[in-house]
C-alpha positions as CSV (number, residue, x, y, z in Angstrom):
1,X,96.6,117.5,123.3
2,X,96.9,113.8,124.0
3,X,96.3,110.5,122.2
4,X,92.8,109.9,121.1
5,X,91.6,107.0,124.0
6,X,90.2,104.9,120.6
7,X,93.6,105.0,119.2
8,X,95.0,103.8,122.4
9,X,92.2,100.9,121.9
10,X,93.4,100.4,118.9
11,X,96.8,100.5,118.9
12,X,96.7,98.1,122.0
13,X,93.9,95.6,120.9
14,X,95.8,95.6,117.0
15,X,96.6,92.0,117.1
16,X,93.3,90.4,118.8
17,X,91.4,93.0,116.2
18,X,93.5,91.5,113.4
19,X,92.8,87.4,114.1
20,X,89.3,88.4,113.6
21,X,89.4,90.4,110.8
22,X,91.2,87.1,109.0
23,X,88.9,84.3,110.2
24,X,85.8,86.9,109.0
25,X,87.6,87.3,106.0
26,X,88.0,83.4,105.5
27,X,84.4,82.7,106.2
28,X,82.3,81.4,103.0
29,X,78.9,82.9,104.2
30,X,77.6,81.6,101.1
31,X,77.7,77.9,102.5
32,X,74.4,77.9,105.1
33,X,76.2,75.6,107.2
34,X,79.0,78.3,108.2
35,X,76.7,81.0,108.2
36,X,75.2,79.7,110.7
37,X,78.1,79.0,112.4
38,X,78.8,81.8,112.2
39,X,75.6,83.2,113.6
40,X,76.1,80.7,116.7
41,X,79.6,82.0,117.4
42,X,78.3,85.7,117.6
43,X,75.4,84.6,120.1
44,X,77.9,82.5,122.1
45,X,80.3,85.5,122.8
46,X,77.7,88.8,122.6
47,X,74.8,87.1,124.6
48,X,76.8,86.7,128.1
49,X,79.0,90.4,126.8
50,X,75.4,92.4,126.8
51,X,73.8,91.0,129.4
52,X,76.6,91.4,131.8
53,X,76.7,95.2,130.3
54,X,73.3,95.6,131.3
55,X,73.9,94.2,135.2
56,X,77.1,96.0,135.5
57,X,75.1,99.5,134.7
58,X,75.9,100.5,130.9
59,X,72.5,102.4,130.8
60,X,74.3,104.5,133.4
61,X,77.2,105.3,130.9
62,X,75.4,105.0,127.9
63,X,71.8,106.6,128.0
64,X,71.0,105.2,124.1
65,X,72.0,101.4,124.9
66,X,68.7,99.9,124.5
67,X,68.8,101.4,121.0
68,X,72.3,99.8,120.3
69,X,71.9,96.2,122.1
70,X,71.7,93.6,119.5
71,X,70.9,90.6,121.8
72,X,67.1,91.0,120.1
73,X,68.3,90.5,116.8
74,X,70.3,88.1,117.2
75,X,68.0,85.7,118.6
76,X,65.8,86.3,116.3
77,X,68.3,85.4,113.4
78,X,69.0,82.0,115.2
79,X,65.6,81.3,116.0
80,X,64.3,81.9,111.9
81,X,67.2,79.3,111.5
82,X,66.6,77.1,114.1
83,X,69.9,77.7,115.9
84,X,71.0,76.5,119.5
85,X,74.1,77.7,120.9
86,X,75.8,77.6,124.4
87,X,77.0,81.1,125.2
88,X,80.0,81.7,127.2
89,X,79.9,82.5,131.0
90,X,79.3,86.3,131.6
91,X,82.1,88.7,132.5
92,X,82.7,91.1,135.0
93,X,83.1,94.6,134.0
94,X,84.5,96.5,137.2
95,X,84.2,100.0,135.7
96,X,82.8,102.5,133.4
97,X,85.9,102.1,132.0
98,X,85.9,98.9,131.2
99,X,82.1,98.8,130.0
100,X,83.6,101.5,127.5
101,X,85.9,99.1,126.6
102,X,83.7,96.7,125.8
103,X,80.8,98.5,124.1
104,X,83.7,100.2,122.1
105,X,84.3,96.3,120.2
106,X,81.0,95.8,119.8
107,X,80.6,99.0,117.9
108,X,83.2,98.6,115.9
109,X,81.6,95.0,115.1
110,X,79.0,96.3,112.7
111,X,81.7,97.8,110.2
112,X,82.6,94.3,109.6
113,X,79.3,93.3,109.9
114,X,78.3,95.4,107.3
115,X,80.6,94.2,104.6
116,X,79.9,89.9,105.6
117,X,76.5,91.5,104.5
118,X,77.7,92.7,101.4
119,X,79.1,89.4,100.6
120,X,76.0,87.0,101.9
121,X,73.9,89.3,99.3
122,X,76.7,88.5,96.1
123,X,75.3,84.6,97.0
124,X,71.8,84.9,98.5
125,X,70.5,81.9,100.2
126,X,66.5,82.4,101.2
127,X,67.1,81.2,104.9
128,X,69.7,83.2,104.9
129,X,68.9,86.4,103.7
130,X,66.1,86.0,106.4
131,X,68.2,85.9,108.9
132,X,70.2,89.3,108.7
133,X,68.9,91.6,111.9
134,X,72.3,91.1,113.4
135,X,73.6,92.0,110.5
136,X,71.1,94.5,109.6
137,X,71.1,96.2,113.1
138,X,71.8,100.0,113.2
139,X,71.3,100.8,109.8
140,X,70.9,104.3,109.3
141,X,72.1,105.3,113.2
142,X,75.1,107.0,113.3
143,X,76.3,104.7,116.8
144,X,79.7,104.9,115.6
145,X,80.8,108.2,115.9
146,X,78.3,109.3,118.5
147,X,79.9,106.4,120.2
148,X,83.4,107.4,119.7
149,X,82.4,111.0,121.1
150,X,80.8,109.7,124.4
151,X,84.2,107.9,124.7
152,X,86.4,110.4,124.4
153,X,84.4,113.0,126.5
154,X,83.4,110.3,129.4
155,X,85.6,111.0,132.6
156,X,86.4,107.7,133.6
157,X,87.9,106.8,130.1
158,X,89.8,109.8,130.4
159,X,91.2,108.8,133.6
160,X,91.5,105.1,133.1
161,X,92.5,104.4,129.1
162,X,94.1,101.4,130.8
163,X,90.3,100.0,132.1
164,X,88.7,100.9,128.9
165,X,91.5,99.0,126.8
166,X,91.3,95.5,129.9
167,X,87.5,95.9,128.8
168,X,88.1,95.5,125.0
169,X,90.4,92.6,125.5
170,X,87.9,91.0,127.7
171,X,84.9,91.3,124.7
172,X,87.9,90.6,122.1
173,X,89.0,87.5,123.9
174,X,85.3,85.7,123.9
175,X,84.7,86.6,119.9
176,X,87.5,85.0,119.4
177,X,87.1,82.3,121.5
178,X,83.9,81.0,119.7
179,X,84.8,82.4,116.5
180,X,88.2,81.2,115.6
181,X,87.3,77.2,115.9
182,X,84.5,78.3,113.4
183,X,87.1,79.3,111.0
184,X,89.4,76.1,111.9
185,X,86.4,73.1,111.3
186,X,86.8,72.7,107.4
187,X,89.5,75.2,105.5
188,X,88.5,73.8,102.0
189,X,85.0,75.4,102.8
190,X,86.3,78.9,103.7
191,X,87.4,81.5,100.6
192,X,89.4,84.2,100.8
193,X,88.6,87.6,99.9
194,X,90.3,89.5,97.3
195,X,91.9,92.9,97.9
């Protein structure tokens, strides 16, 4: 039997995965300032990455997308906080494959998403705390592993791991594109976590 096609995402996105890991990890949600940057980031890089999912077919690929889009919630998180941001120009996703790719980093997103909850809820701000349907989004779903199974079964992926890993590095590369210079604007603002 062959290598699992999300360990071959894995194992080749490991680095890109880990610079975001460590800014999220250095980001003080508690300050309303950063949360919201951090809000803005997230809009900046999954705005263009869904809509460009939804013109290059991913209801095709992925009958349940609507369910697991998060463009909804997000705007409505920077709209509670009066947020403006300038997303990045939309991508090109040239096949299933790729779209895989991508959807496969925005799924893994909400682990991460689900402990910077955790932590905004240790130091509750009121704005804040009412603007967590990003974070909130797909409580109770199981879009992780009924993800991961689509992926591994899906032909294309089979055939292409190489298109479905391009695809990650293309939604990897805009997160951290507007997320790193979050991380990089005051350091004396930004905690880290504790093992």
């Amino acid at each position: 039997m062959g290598t699992a096609i999300w360990d071959i995402i894995r194992q080749a996105t490991h680095a890109s995965h880990r610079r975001l890991d460590d800014a999220l990890s250095r980001l003080n949600l508690a300050i309303p300032l950063y949360y919201e940057s951090f809000l803005r980031s997230q809009a900046e890089a999954l705005f263009p990455i869904e809509a460009a999912l939804d013109r290059d077919g991913v209801e095709r690929i992925i009958p349940d997308w609507r369910a697991r889009a998060r463009t909804a919630a997000l705007t409505h998180d920077l709209k509670t906080l009066g947020i403006a941001c300038d997303p990045l120009p939309m991508p090109y996703f040239r096949s299933a494959a790729e779209i895989l790719g991508a959807v496969y980093v925005l799924e893994a997103s909400r682990m991460g998403e689900r402990v910077m909850l955790a932590r905004l809820a240790e130091d509750p701000d009121s704005s804040a705390m009412n603007a967590t349907a990003y974070l909130r989004h797909g409580f109770g779903k199981r879009f992780w592993p009924s993800f991961l199974a689509l992926l591994e079964n899906h032909p294309e992926a089979q055939a292409d791991p190489a298109g479905v890993v391009h695809g990650a590095d293309i939604a990897f590369a805009m997160f951290e594109d507007t997320l790193l210079p979050v991380t990089q604007i005051a350091p004396a603002s930004f905690t880290q976590v504790s093992a």
